[in-house]
C-alpha positions in Angstrom: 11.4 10.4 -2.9 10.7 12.8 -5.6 7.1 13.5 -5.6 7.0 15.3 -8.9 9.1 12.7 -10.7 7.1 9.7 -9.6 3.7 11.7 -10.4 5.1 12.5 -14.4 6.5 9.3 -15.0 4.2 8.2 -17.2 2.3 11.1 -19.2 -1.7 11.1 -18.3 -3.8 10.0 -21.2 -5.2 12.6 -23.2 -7.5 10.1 -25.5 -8.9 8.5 -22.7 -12.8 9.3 -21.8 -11.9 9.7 -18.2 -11.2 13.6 -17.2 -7.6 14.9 -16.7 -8.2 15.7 -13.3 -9.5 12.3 -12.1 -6.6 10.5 -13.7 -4.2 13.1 -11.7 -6.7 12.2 -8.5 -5.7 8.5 -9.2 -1.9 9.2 -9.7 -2.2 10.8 -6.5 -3.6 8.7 -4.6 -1.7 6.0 -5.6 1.4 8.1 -4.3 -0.3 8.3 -0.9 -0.8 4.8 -0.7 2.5 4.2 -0.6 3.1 6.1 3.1 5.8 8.6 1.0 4.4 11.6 2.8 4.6 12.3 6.6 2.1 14.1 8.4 4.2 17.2 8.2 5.6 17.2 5.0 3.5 18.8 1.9 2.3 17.7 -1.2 4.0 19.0 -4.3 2.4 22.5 -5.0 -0.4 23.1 -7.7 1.6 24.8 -10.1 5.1 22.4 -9.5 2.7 19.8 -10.7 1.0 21.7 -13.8 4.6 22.8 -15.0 5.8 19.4 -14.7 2.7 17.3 -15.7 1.9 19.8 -19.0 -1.2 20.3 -17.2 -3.4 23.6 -16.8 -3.2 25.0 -13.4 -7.3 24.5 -14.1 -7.0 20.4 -14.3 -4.7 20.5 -11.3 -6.8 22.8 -9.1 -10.0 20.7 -9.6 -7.9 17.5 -8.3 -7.0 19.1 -5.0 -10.6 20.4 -4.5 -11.6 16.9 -4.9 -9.2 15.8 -2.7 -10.3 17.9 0.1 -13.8 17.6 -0.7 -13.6 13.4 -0.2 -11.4 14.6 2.8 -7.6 12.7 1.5 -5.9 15.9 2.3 -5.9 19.3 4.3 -5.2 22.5 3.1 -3.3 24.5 5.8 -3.1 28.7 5.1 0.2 29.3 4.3 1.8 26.0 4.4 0.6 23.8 1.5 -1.5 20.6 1.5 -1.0 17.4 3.7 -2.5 14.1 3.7 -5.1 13.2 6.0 -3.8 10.3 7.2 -6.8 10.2 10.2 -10.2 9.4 8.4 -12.0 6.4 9.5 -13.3 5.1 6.0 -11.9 2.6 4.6 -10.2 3.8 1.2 -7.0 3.2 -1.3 -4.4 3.8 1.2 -5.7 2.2 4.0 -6.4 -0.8 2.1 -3.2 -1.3 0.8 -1.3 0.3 3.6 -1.1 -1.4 7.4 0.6 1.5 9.0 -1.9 3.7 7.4 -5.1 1.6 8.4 -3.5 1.0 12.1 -3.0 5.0 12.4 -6.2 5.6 10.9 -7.8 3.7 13.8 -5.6 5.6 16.4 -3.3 3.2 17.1 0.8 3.1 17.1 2.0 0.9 14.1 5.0 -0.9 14.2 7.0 -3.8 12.6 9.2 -6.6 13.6 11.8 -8.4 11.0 12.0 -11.9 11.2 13.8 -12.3 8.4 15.6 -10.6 4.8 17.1 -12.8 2.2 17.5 -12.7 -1.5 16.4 -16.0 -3.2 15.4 -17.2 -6.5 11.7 -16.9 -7.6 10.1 -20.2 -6.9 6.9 -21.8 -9.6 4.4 -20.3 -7.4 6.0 -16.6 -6.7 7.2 -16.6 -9.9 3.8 -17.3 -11.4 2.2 -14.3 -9.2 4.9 -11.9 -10.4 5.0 -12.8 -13.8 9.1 -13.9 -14.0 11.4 -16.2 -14.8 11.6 -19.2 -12.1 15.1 -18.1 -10.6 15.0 -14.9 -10.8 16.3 -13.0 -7.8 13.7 -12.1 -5.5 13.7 -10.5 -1.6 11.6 -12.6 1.0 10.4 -10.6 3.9 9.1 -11.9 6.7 7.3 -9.9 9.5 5.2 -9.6 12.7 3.0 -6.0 12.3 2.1 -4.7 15.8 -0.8 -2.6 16.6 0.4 -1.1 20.2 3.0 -3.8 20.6 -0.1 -6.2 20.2 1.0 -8.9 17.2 -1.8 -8.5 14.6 -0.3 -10.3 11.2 2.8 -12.3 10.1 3.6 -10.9 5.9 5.9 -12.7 4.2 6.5 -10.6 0.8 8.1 -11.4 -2.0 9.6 -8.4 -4.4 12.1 -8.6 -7.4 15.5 -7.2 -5.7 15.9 -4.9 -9.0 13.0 -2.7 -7.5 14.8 -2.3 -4.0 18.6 -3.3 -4.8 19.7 -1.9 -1.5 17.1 -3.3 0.9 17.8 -3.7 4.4 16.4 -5.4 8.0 16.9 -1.3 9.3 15.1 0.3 6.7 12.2 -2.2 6.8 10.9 -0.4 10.2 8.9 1.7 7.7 6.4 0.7 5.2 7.5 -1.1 1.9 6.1 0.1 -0.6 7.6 3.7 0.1 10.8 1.9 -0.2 10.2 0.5 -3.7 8.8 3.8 -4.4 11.9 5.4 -3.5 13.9 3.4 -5.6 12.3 2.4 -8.8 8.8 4.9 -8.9 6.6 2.2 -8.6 3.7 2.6 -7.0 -0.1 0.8 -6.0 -2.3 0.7 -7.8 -4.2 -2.5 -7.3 -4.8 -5.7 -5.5 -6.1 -8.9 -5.8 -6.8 -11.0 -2.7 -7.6 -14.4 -1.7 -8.7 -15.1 1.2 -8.9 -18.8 3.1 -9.3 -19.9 7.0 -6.8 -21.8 8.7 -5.5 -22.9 12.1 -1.8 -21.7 13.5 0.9 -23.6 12.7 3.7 -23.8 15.6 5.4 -20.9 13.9 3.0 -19.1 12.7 0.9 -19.0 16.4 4.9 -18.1 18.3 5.0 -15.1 15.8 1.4 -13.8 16.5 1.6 -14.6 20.3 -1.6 -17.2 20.3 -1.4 -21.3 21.2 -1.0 -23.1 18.3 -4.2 -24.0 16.3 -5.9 -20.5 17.1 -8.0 -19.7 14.2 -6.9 -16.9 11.9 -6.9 -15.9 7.9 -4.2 -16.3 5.7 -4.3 -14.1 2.2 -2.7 -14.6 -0.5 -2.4 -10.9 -2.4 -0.3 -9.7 -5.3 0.1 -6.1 -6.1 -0.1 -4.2 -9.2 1.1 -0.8 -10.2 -0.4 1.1 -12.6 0.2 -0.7 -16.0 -1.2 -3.8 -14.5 2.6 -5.4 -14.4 2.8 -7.2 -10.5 5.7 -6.0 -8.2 4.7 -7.9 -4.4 3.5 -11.1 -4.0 2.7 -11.4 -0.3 1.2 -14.4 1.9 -0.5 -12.4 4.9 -1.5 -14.0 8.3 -4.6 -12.5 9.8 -5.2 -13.1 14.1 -9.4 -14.1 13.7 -10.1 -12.3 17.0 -8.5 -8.9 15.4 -9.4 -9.0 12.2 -13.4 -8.5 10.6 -14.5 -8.6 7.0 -17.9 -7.1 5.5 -19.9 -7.3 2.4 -22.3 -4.6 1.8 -24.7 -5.8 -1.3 -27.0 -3.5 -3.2 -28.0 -2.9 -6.9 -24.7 -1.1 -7.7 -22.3 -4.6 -7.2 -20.6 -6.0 -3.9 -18.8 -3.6 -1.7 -16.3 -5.4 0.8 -14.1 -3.5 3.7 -11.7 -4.8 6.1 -12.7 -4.0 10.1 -9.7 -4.2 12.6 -9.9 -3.9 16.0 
């Protein structure tokens, strides 16, 4: 992926009340959310980014203070700036991100294909990704393993002109880098719903637990940036994994997902 061309494909907005350097903050973090960088492999440099973005190297350099400051990346003398891909809060990239939020907590991540077809958008996928009924879409179905232990079944739904070249092998690595990759589009947002529900046969063989087990089935469509939807996703949650908490106080409702 190219880091700089993702980051300046659409220009920052220079009416808006919110500082240059948060809206960078935002653009990066959405970028991160996607899983594009490794732990070893550096985040385009300050001034690649000011040339680039039409930014001052001023705007730029209070981003990556941020940054470190809230602790999403490292600095590293002579090297550049890396992701922090080991924090224990719960933030943007952990949120949207299962291989982030699983090596967050220590663990391996991994991922199983069940399935990979192309299909046309049905009322209720279409509906969630705002297209034509028809319109060719990828279904993919998989089991994602915490240390080989089965912790959801996803089966995601994503127009096939983001990720014409999709494949069961490239799959073993998160998705949203691959639409990235190919069409630039990136996180930005999420809506959930959650509902509980006992295991069908297929759903419980998948996850490893009798049939009827408990779990938590979410329905979530993702949004990049200009609010358009890219993934709609039905997500199977394993109850005895998988905690939810509400934090209430005077500034709103504060929830945050607790795996173990």
């Amino acid at each position: 992926m190219n880091a700089l061309e993702v980051l300046s494909s659409r220009p920052l907005d220079q009416t808006s009340e919110v500082p240059l350097y948060q809206q960078l903050e935002e653009r990066m973090l959405e970028l991160i959310a996607t899983r594009a960088f490794g732990e070893e492999d550096p985040l385009p440099n300050e001034e690649d980014i000011a040339r680039v973005m039409e930014l001052s190297r001023g705007t730029v350099r209070r981003c990556f203070k941020d940054l470190v400051d809230e602790g999403r990346v490292v600095r590293r003398r002579g090297k550049g700036t890396f992701v922090n891909y080991h924090q224990d809060d719960h933030n943007m990239e952990t949120a949207f991100n299962f291989t982030a939020e699983i090596t967050a907590l220590g663990k391996r991540p991994s991922s199983k294909v069940l399935s990979l077809r192309r299909q046309g958008a049905s009322g209720g996928v279409a509906n969630s990704l705002r297209v034509p009924e028809g319109t060719q879409v990828w279904e993919i179905t998989r089991v994602r393993l915490a240390n080989e232990k089965p912790m959801q079944l996803v089966t995601a739904y994503v127009p096939c002109e983001l990720c014409p070249g999709l494949t069961e092998d490239a799959l073993v690595s998160s998705l949203y880098t691959l639409i990235a990759e190919a069409s630039g589009c990136v996180p930005a947002k999420a809506i959930e719903v959650y509902e509980a529900i006992n295991l069908s046969a297929r759903e419980a063989n998948a996850l490893g637990v009798p049939k009827g087990t408990a779990a938590l089935r979410t329905l979530r469509t993702t949004y990049d940036a200009y609010g358009r939807p890219f993934e709609a996703s039905v997500i199977v949650l394993r109850a005895d994994c998988n905690q939810f908490m509400l934090k209430l106080d005077a500034r709103g409702t504060h929830f945050s997902k607790i795996t173990k």
